[in-house]
PyMOL Python script that loads the backbone (N, CA, C, O; Angstrom):
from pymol import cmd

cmd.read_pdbstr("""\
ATOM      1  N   UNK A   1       6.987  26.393 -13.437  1.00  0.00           N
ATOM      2  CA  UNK A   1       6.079  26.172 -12.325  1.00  0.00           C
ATOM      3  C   UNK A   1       5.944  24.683 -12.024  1.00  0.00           C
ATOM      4  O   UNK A   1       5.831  24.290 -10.863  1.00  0.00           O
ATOM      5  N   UNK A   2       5.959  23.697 -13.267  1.00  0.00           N
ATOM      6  CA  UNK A   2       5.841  22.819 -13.386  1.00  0.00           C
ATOM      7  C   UNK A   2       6.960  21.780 -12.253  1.00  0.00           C
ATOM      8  O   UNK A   2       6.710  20.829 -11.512  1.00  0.00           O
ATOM      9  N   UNK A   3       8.122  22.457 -12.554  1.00  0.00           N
ATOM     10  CA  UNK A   3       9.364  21.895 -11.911  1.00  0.00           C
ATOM     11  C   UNK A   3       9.230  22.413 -10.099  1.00  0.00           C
ATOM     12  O   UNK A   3       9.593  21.838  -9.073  1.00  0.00           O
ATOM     13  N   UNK A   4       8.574  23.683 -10.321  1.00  0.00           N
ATOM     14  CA  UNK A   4       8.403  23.661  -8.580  1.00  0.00           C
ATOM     15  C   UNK A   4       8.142  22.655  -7.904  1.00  0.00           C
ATOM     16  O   UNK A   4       8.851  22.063  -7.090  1.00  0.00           O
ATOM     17  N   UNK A   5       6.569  22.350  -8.419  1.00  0.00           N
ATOM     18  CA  UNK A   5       5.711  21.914  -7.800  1.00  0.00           C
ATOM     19  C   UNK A   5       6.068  19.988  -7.718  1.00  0.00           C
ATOM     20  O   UNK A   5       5.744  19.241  -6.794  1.00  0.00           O
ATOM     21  N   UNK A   6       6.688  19.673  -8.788  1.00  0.00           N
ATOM     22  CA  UNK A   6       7.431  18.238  -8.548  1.00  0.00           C
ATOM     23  C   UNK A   6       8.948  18.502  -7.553  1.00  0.00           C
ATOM     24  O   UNK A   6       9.512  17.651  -6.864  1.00  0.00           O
ATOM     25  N   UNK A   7       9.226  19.499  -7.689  1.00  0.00           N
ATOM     26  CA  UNK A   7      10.307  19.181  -6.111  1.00  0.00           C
ATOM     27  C   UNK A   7       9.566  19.440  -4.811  1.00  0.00           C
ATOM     28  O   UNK A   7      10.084  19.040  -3.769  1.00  0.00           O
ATOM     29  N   UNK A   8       8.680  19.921  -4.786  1.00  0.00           N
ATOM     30  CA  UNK A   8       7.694  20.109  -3.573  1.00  0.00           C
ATOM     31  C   UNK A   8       7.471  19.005  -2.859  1.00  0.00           C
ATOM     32  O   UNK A   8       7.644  18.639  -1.696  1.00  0.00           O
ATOM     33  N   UNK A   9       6.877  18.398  -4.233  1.00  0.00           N
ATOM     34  CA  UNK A   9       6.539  16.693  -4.283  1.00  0.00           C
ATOM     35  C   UNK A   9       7.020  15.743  -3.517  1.00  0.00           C
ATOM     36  O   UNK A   9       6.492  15.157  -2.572  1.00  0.00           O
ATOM     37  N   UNK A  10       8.415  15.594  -4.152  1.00  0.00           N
ATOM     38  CA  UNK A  10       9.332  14.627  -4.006  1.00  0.00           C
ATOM     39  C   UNK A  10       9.644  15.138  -2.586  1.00  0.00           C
ATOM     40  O   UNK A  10       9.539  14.223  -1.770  1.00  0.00           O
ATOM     41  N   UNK A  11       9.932  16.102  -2.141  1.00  0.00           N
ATOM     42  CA  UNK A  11      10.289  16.454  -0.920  1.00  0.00           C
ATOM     43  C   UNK A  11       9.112  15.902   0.170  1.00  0.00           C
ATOM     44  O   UNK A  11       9.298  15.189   1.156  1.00  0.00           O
ATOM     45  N   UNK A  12       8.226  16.295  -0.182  1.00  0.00           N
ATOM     46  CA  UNK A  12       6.773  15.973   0.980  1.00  0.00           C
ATOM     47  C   UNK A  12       6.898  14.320   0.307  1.00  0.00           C
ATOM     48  O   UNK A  12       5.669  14.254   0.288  1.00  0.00           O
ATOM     49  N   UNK A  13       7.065  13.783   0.087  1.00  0.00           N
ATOM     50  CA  UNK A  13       7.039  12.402  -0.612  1.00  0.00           C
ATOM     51  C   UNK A  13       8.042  11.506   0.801  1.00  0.00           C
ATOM     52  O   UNK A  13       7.706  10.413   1.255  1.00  0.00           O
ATOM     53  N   UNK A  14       9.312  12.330   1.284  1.00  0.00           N
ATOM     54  CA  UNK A  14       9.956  11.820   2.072  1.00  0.00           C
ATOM     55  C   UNK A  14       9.705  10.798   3.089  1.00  0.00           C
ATOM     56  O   UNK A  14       8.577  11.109   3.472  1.00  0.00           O
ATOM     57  N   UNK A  15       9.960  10.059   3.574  1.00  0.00           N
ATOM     58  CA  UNK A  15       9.458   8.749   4.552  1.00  0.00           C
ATOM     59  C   UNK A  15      10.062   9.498   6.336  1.00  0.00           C
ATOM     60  O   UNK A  15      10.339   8.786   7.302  1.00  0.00           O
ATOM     61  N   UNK A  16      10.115  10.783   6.326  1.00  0.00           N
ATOM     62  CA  UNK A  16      10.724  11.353   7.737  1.00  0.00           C
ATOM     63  C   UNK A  16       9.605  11.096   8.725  1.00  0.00           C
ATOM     64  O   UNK A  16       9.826  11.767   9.734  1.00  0.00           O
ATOM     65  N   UNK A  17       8.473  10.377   8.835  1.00  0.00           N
ATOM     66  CA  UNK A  17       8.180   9.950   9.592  1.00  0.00           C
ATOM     67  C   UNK A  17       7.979   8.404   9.702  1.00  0.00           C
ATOM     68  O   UNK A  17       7.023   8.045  10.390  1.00  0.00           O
ATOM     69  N   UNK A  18       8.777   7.406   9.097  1.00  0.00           N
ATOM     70  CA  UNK A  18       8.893   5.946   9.230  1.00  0.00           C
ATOM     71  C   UNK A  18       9.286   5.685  10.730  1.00  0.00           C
ATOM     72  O   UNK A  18       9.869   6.381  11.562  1.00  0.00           O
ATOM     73  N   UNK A  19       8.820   4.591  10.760  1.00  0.00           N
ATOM     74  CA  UNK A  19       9.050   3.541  11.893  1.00  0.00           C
ATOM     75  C   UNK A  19      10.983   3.400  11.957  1.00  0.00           C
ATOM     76  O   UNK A  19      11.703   3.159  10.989  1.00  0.00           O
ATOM     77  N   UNK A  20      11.448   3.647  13.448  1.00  0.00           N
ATOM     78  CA  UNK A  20      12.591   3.086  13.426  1.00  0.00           C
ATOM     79  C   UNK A  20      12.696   1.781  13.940  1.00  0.00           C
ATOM     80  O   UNK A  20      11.749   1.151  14.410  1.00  0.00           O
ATOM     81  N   UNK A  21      14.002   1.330  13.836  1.00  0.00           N
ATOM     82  CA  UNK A  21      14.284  -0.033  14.228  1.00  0.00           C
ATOM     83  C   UNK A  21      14.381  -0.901  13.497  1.00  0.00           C
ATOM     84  O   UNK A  21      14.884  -0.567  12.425  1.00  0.00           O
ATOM     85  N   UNK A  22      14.010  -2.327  13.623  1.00  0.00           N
ATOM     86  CA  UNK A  22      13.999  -3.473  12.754  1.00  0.00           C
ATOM     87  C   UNK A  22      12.782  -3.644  12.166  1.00  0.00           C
ATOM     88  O   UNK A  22      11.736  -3.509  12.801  1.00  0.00           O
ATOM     89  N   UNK A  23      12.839  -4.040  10.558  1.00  0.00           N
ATOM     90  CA  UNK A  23      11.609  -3.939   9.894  1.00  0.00           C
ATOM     91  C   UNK A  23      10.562  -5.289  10.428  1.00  0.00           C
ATOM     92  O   UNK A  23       9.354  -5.106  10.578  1.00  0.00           O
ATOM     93  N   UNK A  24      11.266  -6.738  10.700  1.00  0.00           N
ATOM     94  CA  UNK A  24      10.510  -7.248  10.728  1.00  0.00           C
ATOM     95  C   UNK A  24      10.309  -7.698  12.373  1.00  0.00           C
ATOM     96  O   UNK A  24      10.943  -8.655  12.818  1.00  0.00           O
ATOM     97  N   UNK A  25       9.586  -7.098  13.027  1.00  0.00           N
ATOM     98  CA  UNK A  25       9.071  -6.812  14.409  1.00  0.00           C
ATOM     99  C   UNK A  25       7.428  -6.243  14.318  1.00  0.00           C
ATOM    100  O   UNK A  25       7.012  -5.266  13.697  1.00  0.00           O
ATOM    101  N   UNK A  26       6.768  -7.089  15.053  1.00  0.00           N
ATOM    102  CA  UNK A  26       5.350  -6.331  15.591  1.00  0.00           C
ATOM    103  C   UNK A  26       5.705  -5.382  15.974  1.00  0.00           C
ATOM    104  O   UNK A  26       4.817  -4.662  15.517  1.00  0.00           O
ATOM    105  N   UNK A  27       6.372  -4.707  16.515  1.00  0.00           N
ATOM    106  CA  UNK A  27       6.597  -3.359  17.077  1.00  0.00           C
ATOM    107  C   UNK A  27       6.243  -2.138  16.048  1.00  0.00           C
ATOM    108  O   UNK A  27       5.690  -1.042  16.142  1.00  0.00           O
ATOM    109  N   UNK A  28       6.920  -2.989  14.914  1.00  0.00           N
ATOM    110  CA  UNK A  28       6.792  -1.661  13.628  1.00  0.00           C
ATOM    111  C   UNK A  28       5.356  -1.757  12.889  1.00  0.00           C
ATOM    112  O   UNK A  28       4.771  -2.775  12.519  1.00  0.00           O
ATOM    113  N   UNK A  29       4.996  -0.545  12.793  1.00  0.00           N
ATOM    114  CA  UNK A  29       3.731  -0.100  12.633  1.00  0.00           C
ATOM    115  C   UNK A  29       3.811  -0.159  10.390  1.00  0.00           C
ATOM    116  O   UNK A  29       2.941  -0.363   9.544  1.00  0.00           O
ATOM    117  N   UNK A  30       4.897   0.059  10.328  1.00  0.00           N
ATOM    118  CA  UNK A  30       5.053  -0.585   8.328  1.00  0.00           C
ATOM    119  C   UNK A  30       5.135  -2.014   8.439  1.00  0.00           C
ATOM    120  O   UNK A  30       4.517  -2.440   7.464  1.00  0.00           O
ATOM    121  N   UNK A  31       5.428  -2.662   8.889  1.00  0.00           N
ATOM    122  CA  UNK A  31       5.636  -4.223   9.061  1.00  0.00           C
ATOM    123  C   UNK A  31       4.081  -4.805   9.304  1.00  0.00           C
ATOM    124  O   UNK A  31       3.591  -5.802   8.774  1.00  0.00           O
ATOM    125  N   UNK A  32       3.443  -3.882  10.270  1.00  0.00           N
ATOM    126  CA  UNK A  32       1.961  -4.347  10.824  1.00  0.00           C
ATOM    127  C   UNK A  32       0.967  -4.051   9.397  1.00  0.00           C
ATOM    128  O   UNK A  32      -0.025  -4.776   9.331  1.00  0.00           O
ATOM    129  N   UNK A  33       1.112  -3.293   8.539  1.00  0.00           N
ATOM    130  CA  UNK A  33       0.178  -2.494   7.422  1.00  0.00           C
ATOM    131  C   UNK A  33       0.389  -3.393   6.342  1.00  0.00           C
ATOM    132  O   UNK A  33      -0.495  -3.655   5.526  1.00  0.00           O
ATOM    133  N   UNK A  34       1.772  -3.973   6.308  1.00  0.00           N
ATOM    134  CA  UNK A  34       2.003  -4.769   4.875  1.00  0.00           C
ATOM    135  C   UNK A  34       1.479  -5.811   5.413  1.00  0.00           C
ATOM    136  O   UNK A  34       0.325  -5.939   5.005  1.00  0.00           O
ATOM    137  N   UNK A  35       1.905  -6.955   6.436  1.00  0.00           N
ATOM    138  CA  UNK A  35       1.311  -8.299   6.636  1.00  0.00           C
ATOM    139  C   UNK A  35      -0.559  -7.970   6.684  1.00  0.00           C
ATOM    140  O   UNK A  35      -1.354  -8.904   6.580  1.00  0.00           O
ATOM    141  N   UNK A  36      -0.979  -6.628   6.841  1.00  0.00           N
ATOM    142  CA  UNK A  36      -2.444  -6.586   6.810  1.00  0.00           C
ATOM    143  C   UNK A  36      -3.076  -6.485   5.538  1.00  0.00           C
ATOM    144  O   UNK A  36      -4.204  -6.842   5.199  1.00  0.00           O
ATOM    145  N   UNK A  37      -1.966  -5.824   4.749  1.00  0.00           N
ATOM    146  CA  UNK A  37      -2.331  -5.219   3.452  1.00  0.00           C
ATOM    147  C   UNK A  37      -2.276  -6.830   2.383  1.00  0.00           C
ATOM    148  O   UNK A  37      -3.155  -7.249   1.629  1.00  0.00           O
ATOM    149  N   UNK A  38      -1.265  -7.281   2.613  1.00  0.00           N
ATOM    150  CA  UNK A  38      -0.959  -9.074   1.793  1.00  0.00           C
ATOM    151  C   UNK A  38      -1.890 -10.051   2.587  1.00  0.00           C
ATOM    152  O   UNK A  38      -2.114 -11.019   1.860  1.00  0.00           O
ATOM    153  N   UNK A  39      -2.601 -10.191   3.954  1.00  0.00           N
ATOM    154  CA  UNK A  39      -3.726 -10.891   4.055  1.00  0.00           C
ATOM    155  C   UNK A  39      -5.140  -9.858   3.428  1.00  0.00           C
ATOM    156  O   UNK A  39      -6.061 -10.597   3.082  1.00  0.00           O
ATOM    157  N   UNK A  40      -5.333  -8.959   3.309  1.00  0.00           N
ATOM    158  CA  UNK A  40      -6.608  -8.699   2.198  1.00  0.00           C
ATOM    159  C   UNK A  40      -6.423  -8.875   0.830  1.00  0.00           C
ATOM    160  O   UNK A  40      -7.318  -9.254   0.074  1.00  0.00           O
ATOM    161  N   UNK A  41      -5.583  -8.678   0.580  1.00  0.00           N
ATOM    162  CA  UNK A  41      -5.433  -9.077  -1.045  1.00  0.00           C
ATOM    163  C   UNK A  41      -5.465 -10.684  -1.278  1.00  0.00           C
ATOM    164  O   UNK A  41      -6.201 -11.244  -2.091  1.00  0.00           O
ATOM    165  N   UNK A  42      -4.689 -11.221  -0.560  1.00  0.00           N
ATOM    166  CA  UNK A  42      -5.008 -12.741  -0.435  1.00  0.00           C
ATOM    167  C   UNK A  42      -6.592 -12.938   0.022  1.00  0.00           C
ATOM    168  O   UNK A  42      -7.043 -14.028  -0.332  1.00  0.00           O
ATOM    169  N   UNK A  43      -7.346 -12.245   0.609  1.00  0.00           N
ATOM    170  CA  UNK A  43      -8.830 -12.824   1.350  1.00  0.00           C
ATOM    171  C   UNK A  43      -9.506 -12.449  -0.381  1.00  0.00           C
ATOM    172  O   UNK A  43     -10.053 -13.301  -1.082  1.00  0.00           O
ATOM    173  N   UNK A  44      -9.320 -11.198  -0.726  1.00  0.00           N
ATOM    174  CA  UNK A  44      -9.993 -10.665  -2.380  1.00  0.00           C
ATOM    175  C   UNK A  44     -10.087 -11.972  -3.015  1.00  0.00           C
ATOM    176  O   UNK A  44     -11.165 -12.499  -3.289  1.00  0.00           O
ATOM    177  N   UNK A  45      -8.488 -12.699  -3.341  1.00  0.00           N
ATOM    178  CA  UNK A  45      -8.288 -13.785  -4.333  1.00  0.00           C
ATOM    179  C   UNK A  45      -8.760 -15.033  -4.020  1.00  0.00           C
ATOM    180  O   UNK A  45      -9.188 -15.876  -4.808  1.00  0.00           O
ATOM    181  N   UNK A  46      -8.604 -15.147  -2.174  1.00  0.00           N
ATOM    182  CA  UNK A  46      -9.659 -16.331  -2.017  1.00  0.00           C
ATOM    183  C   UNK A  46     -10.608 -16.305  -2.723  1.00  0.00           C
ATOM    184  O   UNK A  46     -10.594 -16.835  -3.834  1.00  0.00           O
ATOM    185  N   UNK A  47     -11.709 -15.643  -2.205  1.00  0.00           N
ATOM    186  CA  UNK A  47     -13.124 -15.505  -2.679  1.00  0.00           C
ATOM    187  C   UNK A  47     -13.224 -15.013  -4.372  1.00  0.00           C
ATOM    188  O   UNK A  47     -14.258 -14.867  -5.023  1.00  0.00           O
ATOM    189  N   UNK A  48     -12.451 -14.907  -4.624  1.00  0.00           N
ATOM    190  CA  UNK A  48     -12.261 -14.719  -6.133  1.00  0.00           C
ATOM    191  C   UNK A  48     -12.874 -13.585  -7.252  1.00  0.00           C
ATOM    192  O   UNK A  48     -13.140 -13.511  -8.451  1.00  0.00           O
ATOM    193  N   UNK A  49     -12.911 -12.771  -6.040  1.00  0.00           N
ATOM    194  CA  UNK A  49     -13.214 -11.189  -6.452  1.00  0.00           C
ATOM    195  C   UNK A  49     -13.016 -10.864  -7.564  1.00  0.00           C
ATOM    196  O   UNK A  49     -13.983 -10.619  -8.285  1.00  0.00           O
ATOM    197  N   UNK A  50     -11.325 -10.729  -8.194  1.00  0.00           N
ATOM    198  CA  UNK A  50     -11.451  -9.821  -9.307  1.00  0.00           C
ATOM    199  C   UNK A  50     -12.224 -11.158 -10.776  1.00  0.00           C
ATOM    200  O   UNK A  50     -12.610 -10.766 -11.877  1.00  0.00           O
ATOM    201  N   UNK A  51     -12.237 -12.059 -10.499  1.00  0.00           N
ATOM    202  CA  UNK A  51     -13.080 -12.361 -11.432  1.00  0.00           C
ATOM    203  C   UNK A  51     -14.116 -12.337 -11.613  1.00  0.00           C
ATOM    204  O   UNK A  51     -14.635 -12.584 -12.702  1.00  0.00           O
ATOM    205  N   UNK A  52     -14.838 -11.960 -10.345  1.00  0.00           N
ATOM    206  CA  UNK A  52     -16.402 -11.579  -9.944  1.00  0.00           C
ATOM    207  C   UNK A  52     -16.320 -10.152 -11.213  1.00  0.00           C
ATOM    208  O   UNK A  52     -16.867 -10.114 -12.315  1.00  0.00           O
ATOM    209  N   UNK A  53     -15.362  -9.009 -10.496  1.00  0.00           N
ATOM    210  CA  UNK A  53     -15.491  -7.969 -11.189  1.00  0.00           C
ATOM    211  C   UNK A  53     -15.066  -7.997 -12.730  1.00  0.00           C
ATOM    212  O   UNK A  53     -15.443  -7.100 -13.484  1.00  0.00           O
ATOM    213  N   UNK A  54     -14.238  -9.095 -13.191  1.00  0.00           N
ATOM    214  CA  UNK A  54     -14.506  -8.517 -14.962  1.00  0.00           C
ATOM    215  C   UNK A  54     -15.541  -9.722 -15.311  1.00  0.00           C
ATOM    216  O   UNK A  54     -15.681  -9.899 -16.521  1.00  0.00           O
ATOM    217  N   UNK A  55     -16.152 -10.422 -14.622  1.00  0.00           N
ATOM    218  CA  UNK A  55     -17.615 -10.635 -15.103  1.00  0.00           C
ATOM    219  C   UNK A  55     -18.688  -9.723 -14.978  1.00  0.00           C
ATOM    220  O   UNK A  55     -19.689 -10.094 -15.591  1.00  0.00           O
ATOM    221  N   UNK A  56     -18.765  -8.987 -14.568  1.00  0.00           N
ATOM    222  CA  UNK A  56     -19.435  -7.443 -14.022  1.00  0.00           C
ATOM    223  C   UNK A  56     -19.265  -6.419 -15.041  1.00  0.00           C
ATOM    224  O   UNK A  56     -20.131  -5.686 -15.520  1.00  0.00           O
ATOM    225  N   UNK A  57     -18.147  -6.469 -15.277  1.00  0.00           N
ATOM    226  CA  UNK A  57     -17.670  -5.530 -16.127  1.00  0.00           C
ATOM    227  C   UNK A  57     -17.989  -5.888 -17.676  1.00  0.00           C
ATOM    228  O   UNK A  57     -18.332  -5.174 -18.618  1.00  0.00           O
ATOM    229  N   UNK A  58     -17.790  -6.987 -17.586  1.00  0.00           N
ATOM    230  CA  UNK A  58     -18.294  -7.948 -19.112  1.00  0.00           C
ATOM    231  C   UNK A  58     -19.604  -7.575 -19.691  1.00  0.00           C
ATOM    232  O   UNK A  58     -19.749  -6.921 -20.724  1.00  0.00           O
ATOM    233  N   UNK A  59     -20.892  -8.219 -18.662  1.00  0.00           N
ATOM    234  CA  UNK A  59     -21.914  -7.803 -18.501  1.00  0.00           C
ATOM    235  C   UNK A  59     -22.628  -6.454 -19.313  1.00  0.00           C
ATOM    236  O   UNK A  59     -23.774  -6.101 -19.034  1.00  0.00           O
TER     237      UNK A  59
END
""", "prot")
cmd.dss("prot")
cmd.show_as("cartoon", "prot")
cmd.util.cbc("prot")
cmd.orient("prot")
């Protein structure tokens, strides 16, 4: 059952609905998510978040 349900997986896992064309273009909607996704992680480390949180966690 086990093996079903990981080829199910991997199948629904597929990228058949990606962006065509050239990756690095505003046009592409994966190109637009990563440059958004690498300026929040950079804004986190500005402000220096995860050290906020394992002082929190310390606590």
């Amino acid at each position: 059952m086990t093996r079903i349900i990981t080829l199910i997986a991997m199948v629904a896992a597929t990228p058949a609905f990606a962006a065509k064309g050239p990756f690095f273009s505003l046009a592409n909607t994966d190109f637009i998510v990563l440059i958004s996704f690498a300026i929040f992680i950079g804004v986190l480390l500005y402000f220096k978040v995860p050290g906020m949180l394992t002082g929190m966690l310390d606590k």
